[in-house]
C-alpha positions in Angstrom: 19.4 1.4 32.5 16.8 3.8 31.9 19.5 7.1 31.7 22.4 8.2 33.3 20.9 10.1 36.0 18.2 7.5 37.3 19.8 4.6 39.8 18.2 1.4 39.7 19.0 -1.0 42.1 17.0 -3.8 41.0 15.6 -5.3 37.6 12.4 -7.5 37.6 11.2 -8.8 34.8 8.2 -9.8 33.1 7.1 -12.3 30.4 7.7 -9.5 27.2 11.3 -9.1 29.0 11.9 -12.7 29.2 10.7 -13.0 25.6 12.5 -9.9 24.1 15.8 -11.5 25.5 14.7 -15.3 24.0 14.5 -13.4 20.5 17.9 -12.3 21.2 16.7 -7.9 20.7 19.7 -6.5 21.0 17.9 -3.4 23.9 17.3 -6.2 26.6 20.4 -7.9 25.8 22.7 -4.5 26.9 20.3 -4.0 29.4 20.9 -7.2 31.4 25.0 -7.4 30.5 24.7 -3.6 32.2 22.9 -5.2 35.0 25.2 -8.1 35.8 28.2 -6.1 35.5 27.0 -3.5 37.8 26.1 -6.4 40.5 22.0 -4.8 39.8 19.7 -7.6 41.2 17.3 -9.3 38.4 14.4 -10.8 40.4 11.7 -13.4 38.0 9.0 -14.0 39.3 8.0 -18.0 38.4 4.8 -17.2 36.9 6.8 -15.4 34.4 9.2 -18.0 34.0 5.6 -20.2 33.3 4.9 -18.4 30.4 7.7 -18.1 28.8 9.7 -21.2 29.1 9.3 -24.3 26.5 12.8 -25.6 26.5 15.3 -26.4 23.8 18.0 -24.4 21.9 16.1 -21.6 21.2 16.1 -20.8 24.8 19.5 -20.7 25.4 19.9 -16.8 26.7 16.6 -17.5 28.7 18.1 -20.8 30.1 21.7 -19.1 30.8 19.9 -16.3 32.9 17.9 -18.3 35.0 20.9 -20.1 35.9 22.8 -16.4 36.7 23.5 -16.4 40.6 22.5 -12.9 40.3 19.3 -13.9 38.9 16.5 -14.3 41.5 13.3 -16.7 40.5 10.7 -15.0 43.4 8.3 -18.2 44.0 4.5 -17.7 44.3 3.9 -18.7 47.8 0.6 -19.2 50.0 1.2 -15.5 51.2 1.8 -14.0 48.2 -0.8 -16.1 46.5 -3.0 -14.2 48.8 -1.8 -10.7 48.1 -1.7 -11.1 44.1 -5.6 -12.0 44.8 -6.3 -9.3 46.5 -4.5 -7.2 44.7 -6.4 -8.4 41.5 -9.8 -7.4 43.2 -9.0 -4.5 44.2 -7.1 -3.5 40.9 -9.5 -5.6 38.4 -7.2 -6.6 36.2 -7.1 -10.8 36.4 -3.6 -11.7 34.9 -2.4 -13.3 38.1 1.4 -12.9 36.7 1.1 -8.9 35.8 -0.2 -8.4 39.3 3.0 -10.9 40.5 5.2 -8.5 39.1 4.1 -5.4 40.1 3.9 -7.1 44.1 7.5 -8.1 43.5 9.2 -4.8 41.9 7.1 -3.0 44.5 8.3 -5.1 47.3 12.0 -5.0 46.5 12.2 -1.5 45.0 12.8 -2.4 41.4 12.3 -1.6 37.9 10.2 -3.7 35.9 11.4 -4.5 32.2 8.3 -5.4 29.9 6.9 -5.2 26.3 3.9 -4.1 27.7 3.8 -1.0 30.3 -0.2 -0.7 30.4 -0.4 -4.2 32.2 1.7 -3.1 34.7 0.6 0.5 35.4 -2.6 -0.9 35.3 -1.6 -2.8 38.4 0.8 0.2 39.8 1.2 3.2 37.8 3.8 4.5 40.4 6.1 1.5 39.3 8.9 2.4 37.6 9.4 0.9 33.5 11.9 0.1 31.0 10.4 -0.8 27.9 11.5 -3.3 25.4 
C-alpha cells in the first residue's frame, strides 16, 4: 500500500496497472498479494479490462485476477455512460477509460494504481495514486 500510515480500503485499477501486473513487475505484484490478503477490494473498471486484455498465456496473472472473487469488474452502464461524458466535457480530457476510473475510485473511495498519474489527476487531482 502506499506506506504504513495511510489506510486504503479499496484498489482500482487502470490499464498501466493491469499491464504492469501482465509484465509480471514485481511493485504491482506485492501490491495486489498485500491487497487480497488484507481482504482490500480491487474494483476494474471494463474499459480497462478492453485495453488490456488479448488472451493467451502471457495473460495468465491478468486472467487469474479477473477471476479473484475479490476482484470487482465495474460495468459501463447507460448511467455511468452518462456521467464519464460529462465528466469529459467538463474536464476536457477525451479518454473515456481515464475518466471511468477516476468516476469509479471516486465513487467507492479507492486508490487508483496506474503507470500514468497525469491521466488521472487530470481527471481528479484529489484522487489518491499508487504508481507503478
Amino acid at each position: 500500500m502506499p506506506n504504513r500510515s495511510e489506510s486504503v480500503s479499496e484498489l482500482t485499477l487502470d490499464t498501466g496497472g493491469l499491464l504492469a501486473l501482465e509484465r509480471g513487475q514485481r511493485r504491482v505484484r506485492a501490491l495486489l498479494q498485500r491487497a487480497v490478503e488484507n481482504q482490500v477490494a480491487i474494483s476494474i473498471p471494463a474499459g480497462v479490462v478492453a485495453q488490456a486484455w488479448r488472451g493467451g498465456p502471457r495473460q495468465a496473472r491478468v486472467a487469474r485476477l479477473l477471476g479473484d472473487p475479490a476482484v470487482m469488474v465495474v460495468a459501463l452502464d447507460d448511467l455511468a455512460a452518462r456521467a464519464v461524458g460529462l465528466l469529459c466535457g467538463r474536464t476536457g480530457h477525451a479518454d473515456v477509460v481515464d475518466v471511468h476510473v477516476a468516476l469509479v475510485a471516486r465513487e467507492r473511495n479507492a486508490t487508483v494504481v496506474t503507470s500514468d498519474p497525469d491521466d488521472i489527476h487530470h481527471v481528479d487531482p484529489s484522487l489518491p495514486i499508487i504508481v507503478v
